[in-house]
Backbone as a ProteinNet text record, in pm:
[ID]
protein_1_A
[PRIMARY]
XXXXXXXXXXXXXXXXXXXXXXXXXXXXXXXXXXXXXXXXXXXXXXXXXXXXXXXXXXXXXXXXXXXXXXXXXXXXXXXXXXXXXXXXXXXXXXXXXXXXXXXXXXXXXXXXXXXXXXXXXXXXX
[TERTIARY]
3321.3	3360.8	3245.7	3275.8	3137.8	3134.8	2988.6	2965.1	2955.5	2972.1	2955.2	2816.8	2719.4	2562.1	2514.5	2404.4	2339.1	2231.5	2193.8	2039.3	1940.1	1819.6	1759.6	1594.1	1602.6	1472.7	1409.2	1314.5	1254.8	1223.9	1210.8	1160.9	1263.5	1401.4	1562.9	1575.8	1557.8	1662.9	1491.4	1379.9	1281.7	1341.3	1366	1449	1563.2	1658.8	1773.1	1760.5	1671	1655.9	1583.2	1507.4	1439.2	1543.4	1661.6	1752.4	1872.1	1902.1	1952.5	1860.4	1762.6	1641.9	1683.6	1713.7	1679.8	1793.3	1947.3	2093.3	2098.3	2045.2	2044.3	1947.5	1857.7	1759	1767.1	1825.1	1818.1	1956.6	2054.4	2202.3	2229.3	2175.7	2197.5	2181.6	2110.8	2107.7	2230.2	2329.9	2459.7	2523.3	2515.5	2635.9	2558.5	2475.2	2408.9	2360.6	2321	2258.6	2428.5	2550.9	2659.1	2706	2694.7	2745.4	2659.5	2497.8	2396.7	2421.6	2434.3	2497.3	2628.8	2702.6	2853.2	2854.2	2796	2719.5	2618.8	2515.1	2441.1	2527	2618	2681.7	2740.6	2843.3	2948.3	2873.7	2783.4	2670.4	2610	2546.8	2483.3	2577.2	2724.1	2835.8	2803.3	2728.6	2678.8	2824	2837.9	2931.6	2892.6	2903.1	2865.3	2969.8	2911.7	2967.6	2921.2	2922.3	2955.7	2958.4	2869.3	2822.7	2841.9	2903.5	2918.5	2775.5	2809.1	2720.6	2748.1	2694.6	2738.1	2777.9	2880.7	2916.6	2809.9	2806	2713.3	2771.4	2913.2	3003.9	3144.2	3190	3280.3	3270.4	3364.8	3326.3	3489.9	3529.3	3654.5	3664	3762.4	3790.9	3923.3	3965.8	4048.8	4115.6	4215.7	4237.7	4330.6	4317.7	4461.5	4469.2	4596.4	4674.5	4699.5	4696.1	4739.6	4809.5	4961.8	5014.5	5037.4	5038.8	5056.4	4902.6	4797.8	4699.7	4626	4725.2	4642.6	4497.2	4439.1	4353.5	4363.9	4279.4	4277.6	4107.6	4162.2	3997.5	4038.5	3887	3819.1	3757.3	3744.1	3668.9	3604.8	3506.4	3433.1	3342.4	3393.2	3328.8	3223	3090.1	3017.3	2934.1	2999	2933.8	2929.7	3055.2	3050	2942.9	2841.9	2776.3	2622.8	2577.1	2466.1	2382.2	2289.2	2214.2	2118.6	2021.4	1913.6	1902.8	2055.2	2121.4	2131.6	2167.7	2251.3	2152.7	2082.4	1964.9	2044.2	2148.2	2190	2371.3	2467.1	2571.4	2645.5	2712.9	2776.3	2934.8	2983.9	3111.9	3174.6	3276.5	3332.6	3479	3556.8	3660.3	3690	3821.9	3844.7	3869.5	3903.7	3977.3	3903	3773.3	3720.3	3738.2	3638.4	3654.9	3796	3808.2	3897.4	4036.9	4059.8	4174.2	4078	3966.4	3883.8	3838.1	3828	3684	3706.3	3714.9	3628.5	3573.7	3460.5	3367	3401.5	3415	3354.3	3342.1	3153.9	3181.9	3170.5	3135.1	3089.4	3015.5	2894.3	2772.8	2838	2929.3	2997.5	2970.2	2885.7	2901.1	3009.1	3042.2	3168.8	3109.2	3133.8	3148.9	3240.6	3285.8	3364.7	3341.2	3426.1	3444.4	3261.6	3193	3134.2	2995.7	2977.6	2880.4	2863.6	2953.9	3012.1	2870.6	2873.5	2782.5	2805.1	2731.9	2729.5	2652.1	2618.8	2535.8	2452.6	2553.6	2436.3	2488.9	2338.8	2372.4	2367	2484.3	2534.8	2506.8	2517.8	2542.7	2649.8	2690.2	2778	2784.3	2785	2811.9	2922.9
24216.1	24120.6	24103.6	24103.6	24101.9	23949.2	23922.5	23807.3	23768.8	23871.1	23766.7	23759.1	23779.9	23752.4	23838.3	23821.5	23865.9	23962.2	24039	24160.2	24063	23987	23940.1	24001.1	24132.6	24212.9	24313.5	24259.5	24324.4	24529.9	24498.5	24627.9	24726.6	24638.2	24708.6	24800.7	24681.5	24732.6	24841.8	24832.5	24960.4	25109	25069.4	25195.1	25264.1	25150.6	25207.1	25252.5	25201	25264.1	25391.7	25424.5	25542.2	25650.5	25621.6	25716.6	25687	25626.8	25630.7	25742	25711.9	25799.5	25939.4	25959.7	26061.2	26179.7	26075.6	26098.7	26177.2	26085.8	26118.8	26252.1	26284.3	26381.1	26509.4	26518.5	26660.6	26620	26681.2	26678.4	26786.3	26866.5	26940.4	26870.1	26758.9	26628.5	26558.5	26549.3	26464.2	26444.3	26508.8	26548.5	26479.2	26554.4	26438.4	26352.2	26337.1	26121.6	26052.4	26087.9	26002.8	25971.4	26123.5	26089.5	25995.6	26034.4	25909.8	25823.3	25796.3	25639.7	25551.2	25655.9	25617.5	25535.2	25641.6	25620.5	25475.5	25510.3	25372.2	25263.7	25220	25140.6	25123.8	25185.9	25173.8	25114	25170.2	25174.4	24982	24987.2	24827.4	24744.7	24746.1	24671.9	24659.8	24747.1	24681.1	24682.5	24612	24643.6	24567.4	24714.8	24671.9	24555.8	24445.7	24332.1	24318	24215	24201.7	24009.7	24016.8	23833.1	23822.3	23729.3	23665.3	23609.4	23687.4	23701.7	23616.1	23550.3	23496.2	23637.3	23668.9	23750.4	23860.7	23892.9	23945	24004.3	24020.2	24011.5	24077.2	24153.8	24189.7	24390.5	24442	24631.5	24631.4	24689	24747.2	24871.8	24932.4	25045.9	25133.7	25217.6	25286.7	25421.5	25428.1	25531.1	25592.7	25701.3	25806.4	25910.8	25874.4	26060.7	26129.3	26252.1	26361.7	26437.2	26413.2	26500.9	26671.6	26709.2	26858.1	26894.6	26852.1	26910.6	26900.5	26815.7	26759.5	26690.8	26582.3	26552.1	26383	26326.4	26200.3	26125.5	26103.2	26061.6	25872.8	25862.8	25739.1	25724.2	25585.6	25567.1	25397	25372	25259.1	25190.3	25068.4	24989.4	24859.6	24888	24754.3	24710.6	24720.8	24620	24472.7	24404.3	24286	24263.8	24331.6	24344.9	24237.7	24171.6	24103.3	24195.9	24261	24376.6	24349	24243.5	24122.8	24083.9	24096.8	24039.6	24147.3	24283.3	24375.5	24538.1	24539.6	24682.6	24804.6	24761.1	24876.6	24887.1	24983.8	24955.6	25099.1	25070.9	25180.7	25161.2	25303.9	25335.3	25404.9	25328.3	25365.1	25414.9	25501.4	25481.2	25513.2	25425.4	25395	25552.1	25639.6	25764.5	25900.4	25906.6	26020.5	26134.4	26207.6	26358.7	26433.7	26406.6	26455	26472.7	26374.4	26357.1	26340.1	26292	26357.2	26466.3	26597.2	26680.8	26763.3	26708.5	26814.3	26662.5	26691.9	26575	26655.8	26551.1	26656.1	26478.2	26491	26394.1	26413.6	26342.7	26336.1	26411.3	26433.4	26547.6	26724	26685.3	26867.5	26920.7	26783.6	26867.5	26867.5	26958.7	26971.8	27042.6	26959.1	26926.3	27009.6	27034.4	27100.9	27067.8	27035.1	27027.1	26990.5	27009.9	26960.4	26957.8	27025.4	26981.1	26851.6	26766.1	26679.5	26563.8	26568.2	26519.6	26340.9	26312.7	26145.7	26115.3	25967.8	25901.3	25961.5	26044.6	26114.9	26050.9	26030.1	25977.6	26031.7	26007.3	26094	25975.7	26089.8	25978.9	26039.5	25944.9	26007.1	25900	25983.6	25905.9	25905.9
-4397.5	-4500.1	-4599.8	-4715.4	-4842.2	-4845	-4912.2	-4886.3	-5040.5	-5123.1	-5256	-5271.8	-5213.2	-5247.1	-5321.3	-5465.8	-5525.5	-5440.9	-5454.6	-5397.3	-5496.5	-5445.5	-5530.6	-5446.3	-5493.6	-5464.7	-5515	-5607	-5718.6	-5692.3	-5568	-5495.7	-5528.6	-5467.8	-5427.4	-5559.1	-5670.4	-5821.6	-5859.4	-5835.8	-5907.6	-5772.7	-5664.6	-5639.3	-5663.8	-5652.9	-5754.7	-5875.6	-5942.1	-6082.8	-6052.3	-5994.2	-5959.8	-5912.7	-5838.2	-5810.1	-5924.9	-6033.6	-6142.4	-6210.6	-6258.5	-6320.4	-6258.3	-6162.5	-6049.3	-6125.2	-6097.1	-6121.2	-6270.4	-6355.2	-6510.1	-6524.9	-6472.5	-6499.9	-6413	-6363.1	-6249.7	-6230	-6300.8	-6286.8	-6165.7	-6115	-6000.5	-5843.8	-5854.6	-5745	-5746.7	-5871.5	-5861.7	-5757.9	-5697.9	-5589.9	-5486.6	-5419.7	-5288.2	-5328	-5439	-5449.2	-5484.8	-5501.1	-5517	-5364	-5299.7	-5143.9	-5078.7	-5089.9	-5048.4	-5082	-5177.5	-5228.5	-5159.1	-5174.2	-5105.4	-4944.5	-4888.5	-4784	-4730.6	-4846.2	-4751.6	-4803.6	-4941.2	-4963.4	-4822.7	-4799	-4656.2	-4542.3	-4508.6	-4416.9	-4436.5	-4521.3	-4578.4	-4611.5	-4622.5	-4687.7	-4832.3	-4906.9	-5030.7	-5163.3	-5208.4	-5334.6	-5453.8	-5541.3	-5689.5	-5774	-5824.2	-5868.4	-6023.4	-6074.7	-6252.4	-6244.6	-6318.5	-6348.6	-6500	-6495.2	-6632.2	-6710.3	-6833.3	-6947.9	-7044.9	-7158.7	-7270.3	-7356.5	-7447	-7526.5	-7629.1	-7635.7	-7752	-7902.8	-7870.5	-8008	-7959.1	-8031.7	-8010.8	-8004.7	-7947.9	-8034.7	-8019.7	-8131.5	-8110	-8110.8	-8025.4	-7976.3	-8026.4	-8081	-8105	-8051.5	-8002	-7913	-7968	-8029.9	-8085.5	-8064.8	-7990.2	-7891	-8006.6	-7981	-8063.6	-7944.7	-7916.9	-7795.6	-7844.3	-7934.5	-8013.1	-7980.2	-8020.8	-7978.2	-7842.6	-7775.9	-7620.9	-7649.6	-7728.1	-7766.4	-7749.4	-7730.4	-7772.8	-7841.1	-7961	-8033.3	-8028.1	-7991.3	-7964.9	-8122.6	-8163.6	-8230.2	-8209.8	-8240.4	-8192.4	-8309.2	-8337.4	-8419.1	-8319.9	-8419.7	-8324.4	-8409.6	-8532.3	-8641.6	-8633.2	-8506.4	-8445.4	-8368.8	-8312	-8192.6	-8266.9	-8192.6	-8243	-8189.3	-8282.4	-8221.4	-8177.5	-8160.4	-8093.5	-7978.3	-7970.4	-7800.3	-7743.8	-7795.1	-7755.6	-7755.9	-7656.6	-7622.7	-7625.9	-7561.7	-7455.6	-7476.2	-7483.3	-7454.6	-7372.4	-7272.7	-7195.4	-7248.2	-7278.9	-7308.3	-7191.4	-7138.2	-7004.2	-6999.2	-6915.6	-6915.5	-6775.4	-6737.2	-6600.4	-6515.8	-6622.6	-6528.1	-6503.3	-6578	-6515.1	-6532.3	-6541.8	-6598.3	-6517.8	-6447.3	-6426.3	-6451.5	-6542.6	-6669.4	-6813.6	-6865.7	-6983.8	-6925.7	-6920.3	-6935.8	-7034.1	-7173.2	-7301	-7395.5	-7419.5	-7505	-7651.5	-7744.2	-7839.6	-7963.5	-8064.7	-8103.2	-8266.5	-8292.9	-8483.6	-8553.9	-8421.4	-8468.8	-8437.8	-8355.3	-8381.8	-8214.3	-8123.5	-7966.3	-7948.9	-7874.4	-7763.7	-7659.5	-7502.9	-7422.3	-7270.6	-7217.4	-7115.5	-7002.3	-6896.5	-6754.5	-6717.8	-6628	-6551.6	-6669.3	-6757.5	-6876.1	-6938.8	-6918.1	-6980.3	-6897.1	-6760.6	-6670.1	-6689	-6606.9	-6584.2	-6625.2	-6656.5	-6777.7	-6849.7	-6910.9	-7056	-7174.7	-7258.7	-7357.1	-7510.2	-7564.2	-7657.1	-7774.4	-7856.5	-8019	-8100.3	-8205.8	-8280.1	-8389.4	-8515.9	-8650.5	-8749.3
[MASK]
+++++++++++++++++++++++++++++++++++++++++++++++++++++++++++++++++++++++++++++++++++++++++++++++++++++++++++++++++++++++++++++

């Protein structure tokens, strides 16, 4: 049974970040640091949770199918975004390369099946 409790251990989150660091930089580790992960989660009962933040603005999101070309373009406004408040932002979607795998953005990358990789960070104008 989860208990709802915060990890409040400075130590915990500089290792996790060290195997985030790890994840993002040697994409050929993906695979056994997700199962490790999976693992000691199960193992420790640990589960990732989400605390309420004050807002930092708004981003709107735009999603348009193109079913003739099998495509769907995103587009993302965050001119709402208070940029003072706002360091960092992750663009997520619930379903996974495995229904996305071709990237392609503004600057002209495109992307394919397992290139595509986990938290890489892209730009686009």
């Amino acid at each position: 049974m989860k208990s709802n409790k915060r990890i409040d251990c400075e130590a915990f989150y500089k290792i996790k970040e060290y195997f985030s660091w790890l994840h993002r930089a040697y994409p050929q580790l993906r695979g056994i640091l997700a199962r490790s992960s999976n693992s000691l989660r199960r193992t420790c009962d640990i589960e990732t949770g989400f605390e309420k933040v004050a807002s930092a603005g708004i981003a709107s999101i735009v999603n348009t199918v193109n079913a003739k070309k099998g495509t769907i373009n995103i587009s993302i406004d965050i001119s709402k975004v208070k940029k003072e408040e706002c360091t960092q932002m992750n663009i997520m979607n619930e379903l996974g390369a495995n229904h996305f795998d071709r990237y392609c953005d503004s600057n002209g990358l495109f992307l394919k099946g397992k290139a595509i990789g986990t938290w890489d960070e892209v730009f686009g104008g």
